[in-house]
C-alpha positions as CSV (number, residue, x, y, z in Angstrom):
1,X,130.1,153.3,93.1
2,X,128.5,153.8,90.1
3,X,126.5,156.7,88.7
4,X,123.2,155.7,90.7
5,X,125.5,156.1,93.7
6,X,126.0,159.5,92.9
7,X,122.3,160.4,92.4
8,X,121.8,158.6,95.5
9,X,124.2,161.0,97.5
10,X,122.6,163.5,96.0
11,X,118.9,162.6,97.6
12,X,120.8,162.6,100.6
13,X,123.2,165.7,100.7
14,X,119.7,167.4,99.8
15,X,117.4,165.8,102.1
16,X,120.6,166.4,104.8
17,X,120.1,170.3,103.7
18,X,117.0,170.3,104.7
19,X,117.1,168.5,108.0
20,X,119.7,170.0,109.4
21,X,118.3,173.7,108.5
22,X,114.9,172.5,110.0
23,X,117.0,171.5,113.1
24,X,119.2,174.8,113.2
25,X,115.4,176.7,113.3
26,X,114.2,174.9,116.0
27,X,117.6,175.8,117.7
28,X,118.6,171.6,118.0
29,X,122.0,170.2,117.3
30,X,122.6,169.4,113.6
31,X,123.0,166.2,114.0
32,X,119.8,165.5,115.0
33,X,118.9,166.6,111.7
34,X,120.8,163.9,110.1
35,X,119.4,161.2,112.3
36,X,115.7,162.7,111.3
37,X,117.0,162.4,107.4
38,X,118.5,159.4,108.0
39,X,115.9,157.4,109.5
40,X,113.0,157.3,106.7
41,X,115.6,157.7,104.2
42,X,117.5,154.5,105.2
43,X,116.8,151.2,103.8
44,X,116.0,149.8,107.0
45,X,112.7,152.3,107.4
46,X,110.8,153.7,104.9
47,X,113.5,152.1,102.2
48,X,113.3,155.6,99.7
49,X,116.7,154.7,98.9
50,X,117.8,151.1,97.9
51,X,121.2,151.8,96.8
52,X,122.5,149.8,100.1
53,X,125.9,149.7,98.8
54,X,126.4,153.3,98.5
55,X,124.6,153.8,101.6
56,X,126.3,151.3,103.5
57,X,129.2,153.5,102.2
58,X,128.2,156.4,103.6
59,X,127.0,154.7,106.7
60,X,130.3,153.6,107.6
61,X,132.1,157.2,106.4
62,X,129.5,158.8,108.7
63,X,131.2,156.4,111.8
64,X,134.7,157.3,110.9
65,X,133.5,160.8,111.4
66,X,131.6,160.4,114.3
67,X,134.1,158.5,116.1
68,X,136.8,161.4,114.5
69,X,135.0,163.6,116.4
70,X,134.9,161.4,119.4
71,X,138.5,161.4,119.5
72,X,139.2,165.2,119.2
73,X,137.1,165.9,122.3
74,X,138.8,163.0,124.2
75,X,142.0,163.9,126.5
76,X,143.8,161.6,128.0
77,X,145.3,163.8,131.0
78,X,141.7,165.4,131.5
79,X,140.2,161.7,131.7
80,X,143.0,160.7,134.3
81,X,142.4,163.8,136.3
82,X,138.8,162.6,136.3
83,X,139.4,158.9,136.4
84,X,136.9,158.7,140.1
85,X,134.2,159.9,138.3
86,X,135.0,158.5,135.1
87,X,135.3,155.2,136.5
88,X,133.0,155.3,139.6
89,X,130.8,157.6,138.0
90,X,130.1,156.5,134.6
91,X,130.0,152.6,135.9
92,X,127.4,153.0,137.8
93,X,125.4,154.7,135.5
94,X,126.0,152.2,132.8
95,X,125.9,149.5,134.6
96,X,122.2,150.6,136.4
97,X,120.9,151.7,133.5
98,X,121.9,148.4,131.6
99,X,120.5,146.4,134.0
100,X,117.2,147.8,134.7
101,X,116.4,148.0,130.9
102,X,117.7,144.9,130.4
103,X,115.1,143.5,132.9
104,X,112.3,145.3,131.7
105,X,113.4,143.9,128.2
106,X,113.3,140.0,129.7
107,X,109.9,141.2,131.4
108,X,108.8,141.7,128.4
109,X,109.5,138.5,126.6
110,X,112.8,139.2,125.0
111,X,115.5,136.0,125.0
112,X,118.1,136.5,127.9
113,X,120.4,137.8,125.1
114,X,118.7,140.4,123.2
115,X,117.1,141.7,126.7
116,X,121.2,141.8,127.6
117,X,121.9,143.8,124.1
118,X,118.7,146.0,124.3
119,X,120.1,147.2,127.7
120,X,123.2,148.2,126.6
121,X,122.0,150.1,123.9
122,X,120.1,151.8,126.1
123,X,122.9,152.8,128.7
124,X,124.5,154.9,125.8
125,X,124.1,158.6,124.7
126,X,125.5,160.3,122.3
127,X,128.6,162.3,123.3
128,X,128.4,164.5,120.1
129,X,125.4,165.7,120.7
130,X,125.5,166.1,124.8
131,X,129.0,167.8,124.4
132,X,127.8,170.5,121.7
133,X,124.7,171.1,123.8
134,X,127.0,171.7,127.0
135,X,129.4,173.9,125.3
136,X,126.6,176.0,123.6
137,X,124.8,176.6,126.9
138,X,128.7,177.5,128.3
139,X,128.0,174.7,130.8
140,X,130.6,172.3,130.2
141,X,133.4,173.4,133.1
142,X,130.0,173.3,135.7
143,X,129.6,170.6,138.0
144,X,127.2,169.0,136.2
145,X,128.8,169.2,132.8
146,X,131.9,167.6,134.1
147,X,130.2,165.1,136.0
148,X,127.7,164.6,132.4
149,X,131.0,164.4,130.7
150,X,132.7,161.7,132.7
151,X,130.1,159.5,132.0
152,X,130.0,159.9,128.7
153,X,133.9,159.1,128.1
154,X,133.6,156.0,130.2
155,X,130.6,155.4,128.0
156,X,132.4,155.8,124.8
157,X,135.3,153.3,126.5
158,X,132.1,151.0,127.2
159,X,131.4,151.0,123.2
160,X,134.7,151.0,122.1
């Protein structure tokens, strides 16, 4: 990574600033504030910044982290105490969700295969953001966080 690659993480760590500040005041999770940065910012939307190398850089840092994070928040004995819903639970959703987007992709002219990939995609959330949101709101030892939770670890098993 050469100088530009500096200048380029620069843009970013500013336009990040920003975003995430913006999302803080409109009391949101901060990542949503980097996804907001990181969408017309990306080479893939507006293209701003070309620099793919140091993005794709960054891109892939930004995974490690994420799935960092993923791993901190993850116990083993606390997924085994919950394996029913883990497994029953967060199967079913997945699975229903999968399909039914999946067939409303192939309704809608999508090949067999993307229609299969497009509902997957859609089957996921984001565990970062759902598990800050449910410990901020002190709601993560409810029912329903639990039960929220349980699908999102057999999610994350699903991606992994």
């Amino acid at each position: 990574m050469g100088p530009e690659g500096l200048g380029t993480i620069l843009v970013l760590r500013a336009a990040v600033v920003v975003g995430v500040a913006a999302a803080r005041r409109l009391a949101l999770p901060p990542i949503l504030g980097y996804l907001v940065v990181g969408m017309p910012l990306g080479p893939h939307a507006l293209g701003l910044m070309q620099d793919s190398a140091t993005i794709l850089f960054l891109a892939e840092l930004g995974v490690v982290f994420l799935l960092f994070t993923l791993g901190l928040e993850f116990s083993l004995p606390r997924m085994l105490a919950m394996r029913n819903e883990v497994f029953g639970l967060g199967a079913q959703q997945v699975g229903v969700t999968a399909l039914l987007a999946g067939a409303v992709a192939y309704a809608a002219g999508a090949p067999p295969e993307v229609a299969f990939v497009i509902g997957g995609a859609v089957a996921m959330s984001s565990t970062a953001i759902v598990v800050q949101q449910l410990t901020e709101q002190a709601e993560i030892n409810r029912t329903h966080g639990r039960l929220s939770v349980s699908i999102l670890l057999f999610q994350d098993l699903v991606f992994v």
